[in-house]
C-alpha distance (Angstrom), angle and dihedral (degrees) to the residues before:
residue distance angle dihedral
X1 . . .
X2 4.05 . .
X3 4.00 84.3 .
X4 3.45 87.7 57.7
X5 3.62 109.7 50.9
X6 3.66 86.3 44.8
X7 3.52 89.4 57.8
X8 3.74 94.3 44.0
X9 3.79 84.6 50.1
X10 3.65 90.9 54.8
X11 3.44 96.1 40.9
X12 3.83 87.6 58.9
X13 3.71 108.3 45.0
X14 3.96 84.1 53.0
X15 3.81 87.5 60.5
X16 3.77 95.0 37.7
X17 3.67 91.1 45.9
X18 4.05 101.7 29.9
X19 3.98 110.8 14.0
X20 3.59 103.7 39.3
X21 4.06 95.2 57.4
X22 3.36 92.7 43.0
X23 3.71 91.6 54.1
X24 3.88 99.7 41.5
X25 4.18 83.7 57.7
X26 3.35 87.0 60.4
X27 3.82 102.3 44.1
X28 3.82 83.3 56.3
X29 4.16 83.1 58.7
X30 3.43 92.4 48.3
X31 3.46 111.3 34.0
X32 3.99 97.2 36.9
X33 3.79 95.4 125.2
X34 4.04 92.8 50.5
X35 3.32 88.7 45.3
X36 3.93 95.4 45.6
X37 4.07 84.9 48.9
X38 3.75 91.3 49.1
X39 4.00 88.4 62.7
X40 3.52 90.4 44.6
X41 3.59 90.9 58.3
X42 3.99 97.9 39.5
X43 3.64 83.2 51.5
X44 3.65 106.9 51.7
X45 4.64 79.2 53.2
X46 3.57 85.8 47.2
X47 4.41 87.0 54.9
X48 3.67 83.0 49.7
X49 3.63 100.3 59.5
X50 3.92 97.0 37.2
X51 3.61 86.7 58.5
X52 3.64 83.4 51.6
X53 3.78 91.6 59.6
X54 3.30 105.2 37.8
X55 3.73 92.8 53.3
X56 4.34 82.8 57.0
X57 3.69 84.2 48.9
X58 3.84 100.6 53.7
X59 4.10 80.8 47.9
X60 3.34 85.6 48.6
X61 3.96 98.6 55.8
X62 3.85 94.9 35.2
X63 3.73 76.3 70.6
X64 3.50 99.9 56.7
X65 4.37 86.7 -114.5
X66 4.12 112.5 143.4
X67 3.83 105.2 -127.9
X68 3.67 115.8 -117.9
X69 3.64 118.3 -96.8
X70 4.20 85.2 -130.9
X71 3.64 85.1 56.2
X72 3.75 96.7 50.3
X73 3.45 91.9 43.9
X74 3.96 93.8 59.3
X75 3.47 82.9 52.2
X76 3.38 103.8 53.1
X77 4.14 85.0 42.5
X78 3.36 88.1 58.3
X79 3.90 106.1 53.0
X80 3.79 82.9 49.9
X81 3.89 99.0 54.6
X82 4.37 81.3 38.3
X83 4.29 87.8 60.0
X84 3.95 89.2 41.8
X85 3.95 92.0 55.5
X86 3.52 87.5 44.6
X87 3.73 97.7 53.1
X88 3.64 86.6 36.6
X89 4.42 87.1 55.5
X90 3.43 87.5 51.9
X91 3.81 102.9 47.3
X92 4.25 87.7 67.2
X93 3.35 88.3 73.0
X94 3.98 103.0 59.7
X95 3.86 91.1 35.1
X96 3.52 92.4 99.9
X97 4.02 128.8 68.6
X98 3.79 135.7 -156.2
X99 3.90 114.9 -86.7
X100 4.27 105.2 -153.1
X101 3.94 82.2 -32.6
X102 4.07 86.8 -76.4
X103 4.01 104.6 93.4
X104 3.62 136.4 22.4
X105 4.54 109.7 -120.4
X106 3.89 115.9 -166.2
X107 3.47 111.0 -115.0
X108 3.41 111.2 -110.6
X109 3.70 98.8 -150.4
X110 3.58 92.4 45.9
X111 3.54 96.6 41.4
X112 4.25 87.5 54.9
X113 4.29 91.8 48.3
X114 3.80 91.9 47.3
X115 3.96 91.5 50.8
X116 3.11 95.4 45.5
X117 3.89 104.1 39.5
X118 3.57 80.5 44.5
X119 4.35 91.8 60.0
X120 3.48 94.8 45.7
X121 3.85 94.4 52.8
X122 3.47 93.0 46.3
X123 3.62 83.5 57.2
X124 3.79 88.3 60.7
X125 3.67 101.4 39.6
X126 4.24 84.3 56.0
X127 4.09 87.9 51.5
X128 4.10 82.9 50.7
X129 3.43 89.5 51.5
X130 3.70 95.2 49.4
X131 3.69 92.3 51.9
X132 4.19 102.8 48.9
X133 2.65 148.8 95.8
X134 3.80 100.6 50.0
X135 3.95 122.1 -155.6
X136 3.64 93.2 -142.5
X137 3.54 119.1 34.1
X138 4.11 103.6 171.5
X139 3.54 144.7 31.4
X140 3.81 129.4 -146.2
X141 3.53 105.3 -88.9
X142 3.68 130.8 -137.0
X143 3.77 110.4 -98.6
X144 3.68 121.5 -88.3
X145 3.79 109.1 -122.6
X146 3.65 101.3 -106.1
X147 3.66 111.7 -169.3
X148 3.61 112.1 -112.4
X149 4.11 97.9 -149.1
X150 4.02 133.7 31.0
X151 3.71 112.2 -99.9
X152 3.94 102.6 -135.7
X153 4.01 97.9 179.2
X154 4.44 87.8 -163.5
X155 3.64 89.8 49.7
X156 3.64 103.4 46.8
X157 4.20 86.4 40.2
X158 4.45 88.0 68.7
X159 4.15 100.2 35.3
X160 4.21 86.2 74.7
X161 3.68 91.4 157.3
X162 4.42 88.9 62.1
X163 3.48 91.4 44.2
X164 4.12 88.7 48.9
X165 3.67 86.4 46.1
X166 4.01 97.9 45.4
X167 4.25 81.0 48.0
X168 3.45 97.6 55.1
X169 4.41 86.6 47.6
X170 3.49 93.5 48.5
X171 4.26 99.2 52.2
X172 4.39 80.0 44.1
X173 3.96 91.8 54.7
X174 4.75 88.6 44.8
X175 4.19 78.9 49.8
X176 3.97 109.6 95.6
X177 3.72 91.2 -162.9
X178 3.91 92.4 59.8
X179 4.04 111.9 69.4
X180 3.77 104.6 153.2
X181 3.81 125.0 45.7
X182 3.83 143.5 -177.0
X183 3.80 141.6 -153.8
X184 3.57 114.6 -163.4
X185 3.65 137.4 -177.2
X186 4.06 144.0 109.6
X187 3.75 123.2 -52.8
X188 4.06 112.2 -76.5
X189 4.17 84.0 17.5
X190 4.00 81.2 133.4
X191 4.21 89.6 -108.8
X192 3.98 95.8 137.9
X193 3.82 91.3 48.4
X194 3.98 93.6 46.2
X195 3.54 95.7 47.8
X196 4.12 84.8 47.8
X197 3.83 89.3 49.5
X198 3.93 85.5 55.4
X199 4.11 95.6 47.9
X200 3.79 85.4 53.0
X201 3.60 87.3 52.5
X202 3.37 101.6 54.5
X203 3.52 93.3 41.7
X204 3.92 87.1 60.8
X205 3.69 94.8 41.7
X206 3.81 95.5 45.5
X207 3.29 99.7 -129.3
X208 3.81 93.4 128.7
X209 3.84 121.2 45.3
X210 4.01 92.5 -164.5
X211 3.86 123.9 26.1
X212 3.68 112.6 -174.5
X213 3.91 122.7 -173.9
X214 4.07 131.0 -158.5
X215 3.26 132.4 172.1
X216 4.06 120.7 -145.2
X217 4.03 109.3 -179.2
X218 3.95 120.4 176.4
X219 3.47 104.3 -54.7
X220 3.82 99.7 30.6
X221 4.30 120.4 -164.6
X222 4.13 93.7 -144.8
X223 4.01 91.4 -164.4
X224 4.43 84.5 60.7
X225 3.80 88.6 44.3
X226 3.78 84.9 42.9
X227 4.25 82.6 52.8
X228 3.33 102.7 40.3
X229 4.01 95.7 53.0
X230 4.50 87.5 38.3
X231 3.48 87.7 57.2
X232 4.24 104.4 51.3
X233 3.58 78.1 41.7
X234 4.16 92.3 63.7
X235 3.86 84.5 -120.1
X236 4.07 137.5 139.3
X237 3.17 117.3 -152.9
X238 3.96 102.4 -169.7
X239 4.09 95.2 158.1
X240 3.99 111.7 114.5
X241 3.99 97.7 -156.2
X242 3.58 127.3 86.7
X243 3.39 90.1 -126.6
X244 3.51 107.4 47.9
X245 3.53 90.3 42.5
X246 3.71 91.9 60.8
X247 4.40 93.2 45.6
X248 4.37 85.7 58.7
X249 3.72 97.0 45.2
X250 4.55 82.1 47.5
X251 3.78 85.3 40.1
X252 3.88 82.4 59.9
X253 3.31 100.6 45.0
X254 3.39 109.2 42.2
X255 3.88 102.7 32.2
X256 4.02 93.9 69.5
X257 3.40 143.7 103.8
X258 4.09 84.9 -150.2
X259 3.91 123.9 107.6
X260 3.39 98.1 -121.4
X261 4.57 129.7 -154.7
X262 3.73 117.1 -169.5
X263 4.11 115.1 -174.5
X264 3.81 107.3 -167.0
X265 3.91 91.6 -167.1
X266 4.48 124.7 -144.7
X267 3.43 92.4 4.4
X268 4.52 106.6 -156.6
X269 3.71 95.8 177.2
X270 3.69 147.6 20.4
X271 4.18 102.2 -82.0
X272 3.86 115.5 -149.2
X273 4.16 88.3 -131.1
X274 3.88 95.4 -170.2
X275 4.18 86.6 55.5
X276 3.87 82.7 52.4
X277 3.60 89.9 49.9
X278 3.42 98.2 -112.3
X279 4.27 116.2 132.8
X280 3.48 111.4 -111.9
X281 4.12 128.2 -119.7
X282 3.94 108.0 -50.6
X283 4.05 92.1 2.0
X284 3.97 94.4 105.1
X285 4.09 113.2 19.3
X286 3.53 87.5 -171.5
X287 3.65 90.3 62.9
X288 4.17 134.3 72.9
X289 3.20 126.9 -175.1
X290 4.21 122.7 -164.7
X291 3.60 123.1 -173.7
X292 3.85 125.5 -167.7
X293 4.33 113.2 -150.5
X294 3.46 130.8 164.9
X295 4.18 80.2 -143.7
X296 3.52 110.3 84.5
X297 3.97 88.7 -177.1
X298 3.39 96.9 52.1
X299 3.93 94.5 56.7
X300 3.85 92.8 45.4
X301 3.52 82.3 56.9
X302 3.91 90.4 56.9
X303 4.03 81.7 51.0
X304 3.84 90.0 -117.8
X305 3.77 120.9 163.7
X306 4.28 98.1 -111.6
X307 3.98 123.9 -134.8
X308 3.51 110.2 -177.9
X309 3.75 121.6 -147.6
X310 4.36 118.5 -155.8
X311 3.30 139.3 -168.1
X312 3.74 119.7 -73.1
X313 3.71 116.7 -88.3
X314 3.73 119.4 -117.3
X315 3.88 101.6 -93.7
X316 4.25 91.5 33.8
X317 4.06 82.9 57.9
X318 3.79 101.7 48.5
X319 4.05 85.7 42.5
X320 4.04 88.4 55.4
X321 4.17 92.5 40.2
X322 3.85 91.7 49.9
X323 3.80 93.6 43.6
X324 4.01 87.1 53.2
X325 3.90 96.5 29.7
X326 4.08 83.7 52.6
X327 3.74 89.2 -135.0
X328 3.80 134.0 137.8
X329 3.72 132.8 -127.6
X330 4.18 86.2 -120.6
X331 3.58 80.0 48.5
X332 4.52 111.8 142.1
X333 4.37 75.8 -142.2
X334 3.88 88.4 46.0
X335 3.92 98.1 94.4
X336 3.90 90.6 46.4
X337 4.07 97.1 30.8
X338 4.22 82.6 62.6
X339 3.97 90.5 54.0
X340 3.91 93.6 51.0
X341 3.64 89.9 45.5
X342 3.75 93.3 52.4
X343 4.02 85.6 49.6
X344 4.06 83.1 66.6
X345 3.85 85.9 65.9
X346 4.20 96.6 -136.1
X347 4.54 86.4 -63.5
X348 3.83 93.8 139.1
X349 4.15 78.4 -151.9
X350 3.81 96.3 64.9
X351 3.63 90.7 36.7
X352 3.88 94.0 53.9
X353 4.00 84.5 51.2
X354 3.60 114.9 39.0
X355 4.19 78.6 48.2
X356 3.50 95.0 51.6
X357 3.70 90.3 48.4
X358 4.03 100.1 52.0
X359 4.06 87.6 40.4
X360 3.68 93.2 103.2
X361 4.09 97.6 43.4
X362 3.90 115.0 84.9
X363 3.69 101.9 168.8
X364 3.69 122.2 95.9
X365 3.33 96.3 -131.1
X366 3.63 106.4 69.2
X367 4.04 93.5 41.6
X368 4.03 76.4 62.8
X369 3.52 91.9 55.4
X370 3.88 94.0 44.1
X371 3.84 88.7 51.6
X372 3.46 90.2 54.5
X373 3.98 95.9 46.2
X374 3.69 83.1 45.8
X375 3.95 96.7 56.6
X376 4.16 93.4 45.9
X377 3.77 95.9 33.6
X378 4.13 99.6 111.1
X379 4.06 132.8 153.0
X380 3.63 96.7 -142.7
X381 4.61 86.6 -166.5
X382 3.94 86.5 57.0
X383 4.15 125.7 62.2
X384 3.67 130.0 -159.0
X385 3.29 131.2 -19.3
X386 4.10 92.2 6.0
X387 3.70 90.7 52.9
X388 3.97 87.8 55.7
X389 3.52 100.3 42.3
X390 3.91 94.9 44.4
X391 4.05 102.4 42.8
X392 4.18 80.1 57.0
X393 3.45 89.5 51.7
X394 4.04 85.3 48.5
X395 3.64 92.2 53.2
X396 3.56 104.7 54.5
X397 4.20 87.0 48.7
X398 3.78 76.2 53.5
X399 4.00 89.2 57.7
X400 3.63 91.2 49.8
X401 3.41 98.7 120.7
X402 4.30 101.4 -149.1
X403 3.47 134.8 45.3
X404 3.51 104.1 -124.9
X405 3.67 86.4 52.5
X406 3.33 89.3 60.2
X407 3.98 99.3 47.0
X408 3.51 83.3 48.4
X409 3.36 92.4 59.9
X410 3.96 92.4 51.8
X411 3.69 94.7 46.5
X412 3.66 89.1 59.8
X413 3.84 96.9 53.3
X414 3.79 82.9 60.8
X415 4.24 93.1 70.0
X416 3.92 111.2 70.7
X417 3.61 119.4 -78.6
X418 4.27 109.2 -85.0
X419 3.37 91.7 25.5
X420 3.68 125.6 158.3
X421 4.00 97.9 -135.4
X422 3.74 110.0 -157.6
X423 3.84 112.0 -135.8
X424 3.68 91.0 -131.2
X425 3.80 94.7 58.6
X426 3.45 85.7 50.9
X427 3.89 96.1 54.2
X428 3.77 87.5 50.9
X429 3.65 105.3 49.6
X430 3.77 78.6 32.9
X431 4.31 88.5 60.4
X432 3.80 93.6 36.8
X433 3.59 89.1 57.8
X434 3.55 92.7 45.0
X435 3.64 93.9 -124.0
X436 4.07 98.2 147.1
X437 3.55 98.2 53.0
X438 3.60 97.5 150.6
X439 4.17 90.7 45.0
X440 3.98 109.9 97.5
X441 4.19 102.3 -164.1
X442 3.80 134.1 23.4
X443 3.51 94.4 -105.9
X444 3.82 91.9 66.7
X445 3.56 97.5 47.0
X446 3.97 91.2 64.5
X447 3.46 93.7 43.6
X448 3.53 82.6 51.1
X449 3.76 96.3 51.5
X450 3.64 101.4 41.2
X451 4.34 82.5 57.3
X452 3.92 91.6 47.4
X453 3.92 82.3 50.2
């Protein structure tokens, strides 16, 4: 009995080993076109289910999701296998030759390859199959870096004093000494859009890995600032507690091998940073913080290192009201386009918007009657600097040239200041108040509003 399962043993391995092989080369011989039509088959299954996928993955992208690399892979594994069949298809027809030029003979070298080239890839295109299609094709990417501002190289060339400023920020954020920064100056000085200039820049220069922006206002809501700075930062903050809240956006922070730049934006009081949960001066050297305030006391008294920003000199203000005003130095507006811009006072604010409200008018005439508007136009309840900056805003609603633009206007100074303002809500309020008389169907009214915006 021992004899014979040894024998049956060796029996066996000698087919396994010796008999089997030898058999399968000949099955791909013989059975090429079976198998050849088998891969056909698999394949037209396998078309099926990358369709399948990359349906998911144009889902997946119109969602702003990064495709897996597994899932690209299978993809590009796929197209291969696809061109192999192909070839493969295309290979039956020249695997015969010409017998005495009467009859057509497979090739029996040809025939063997393409059966057996044909086996193996079926192999693959099964494995494929096995694989796809994938329930979840993407993950949430990491944000692009957007730029924040508009580079405008002929703009930026004639505002020297900015770009002296923006220098002087940029050597304090490569210091390691210098973790916490300020950028101070009147309202509409330009200080939100010089300190976005500067997270642009290092964004483009590298010198930050993460750059995460919030803004604060008057009456600031810390768990939205706490939001809006979690969220650039990839983070969820799911804790309900002040406390704990704080301790995951620190966590964060300081438990990173990024280079880290926070912007806590209009600044209206001194901010207890470590409550916020944001590491203190020389806690985190990987991390900077800048603030911009029109308070210079208040962000000494956070112990920040100051950089004032002024007014605009003379020749930087006409440079920035011509490039908004569209208007040349040869310019027959030229002469009077210099005395409205020196109404603005150098604010890059008032500037931007007593330009942007003359753009359209090209005879001299009504630039004289803006310069005279400009020199009465006063707010007797505001003093200063707010009185200048506010009666230009008030001149350029003024120049609004309908009066639903202008109620539009007023109905958004009702929502709270940095607010995104659906267009919806404002078709509604916009209805209720009887606004869009003239407009006949909802439809209208928002195309209406988004023009009178």
């Amino acid at each position: 009995m021992a004899i014979q399962e040894i024998a049956n043993s060796i029996v066996g391995t000698i087919v396994e080993k010796c008999v089997n092989p030898i058999l399968r080369q000949f099955q791909y011989l013989i059975f090429y076109k079976s198998n050849v039509q088998t891969l056909s088959d698999d394949i037209k299954i396998l078309e099926l289910k990358e369709a399948e996928v990359q349906q998911l993955v144009c889902q997946a992208k119109d969602n702003a999701e990064e495709i897996k690399p597994t899932v690209v892979d299978w993809l590009e594994r796929v197209e291969d296998v696809k061109k192999d069949a192909h070839t493969i298809s295309e290979g039956m027809e020249t695997a015969k030759v010409n017998c005495l030029n009467i009859v057509r003979l497979p090739n029996l070298k040809s025939c063997y390859l393409l059966g057996r080239r044909a086996v193996k890839r079926t192999s693959v295109v099964e494995k494929l199959l096995g694989e796809g299609p994938f329930d979840q094709v993407g993950s949430i990417a990491p944000f692009e870096q957007m730029p924040l501002t508009e580079s405008i190289p002929s703009l930026e060339k004639g505002l020297v004093s900015r770009m002296s400023t923006k220098k002087e920020l940029m050597e304090a954020l490569k210091q390691e000494k210098t973790s916490l920064m300020a950028i101070c100056g009147m309202g509409g000085v330009g200080k939100t859009t010089l300190v976005k200039q500067i997270a642009d820049q290092v964004k483009f220069e590298k010198l930050f890995d993460k750059v995460a922006m919030a803004t604060l206002s008057q009456s600031p809501d810390m768990r939205n600032v706490q939001d809006q700075l979690a969220e650039q930062l990839g983070l969820k903050i799911t804790e309900q507690t002040d406390l704990a809240r704080a301790k995951r956006l620190y966590t964060r922070l300081t438990n990173s091998d990024e280079r880290i730049l926070v912007v806590l934006d209009d600044i209206w009081k001194e901010l207890d940073l470590k409550s916020l949960g944001i590491p203190i001066k020389g806690e985190c050297k990987s991390l900077k913080v800048i603030l911009t305030s029109r308070f210079k006391d208040v962000c000494s008294g956070m112990r920040a290192e100051i950089f004032e920003v002024n007014v605009l000199r003379i020749e930087e203000a006409w440079h920035l009201f011509k490039e908004v005003a569209e208007i040349s130095d040869d310019s027959a507006l030229s002469g009077v386009a210099k005395q409205v811009a020196e109404e603005c006072k150098g604010l890059p604010l008032a500037i931007v918007v007593v330009a942007k409200a003359l753009k359209s008018n090209h005879t001299p005439e009504s630039w004289d009657r803006a310069l005279r508007q400009l020199q009465e136009y006063t707010i007797r309840e505001l003093e200063g600097d707010e009185d200048l900056v506010f009666s230009r805003i008030k001149f350029s609603y003024d120049y609004l040239k309908s009066a639903e633009a202008k109620s539009l206007l007023l109905l958004c100074s009702l929502f709270p200041e940095d607010y995104s303002i659906p267009i919806e809500c404002l078709v509604r309020y916009g209805k209720g108040l009887e606004l869009f008389q003239d407009t006949e169907n909802f439809e209208k009214c928002k195309r209406q509003s988004r023009l009178a915006g």
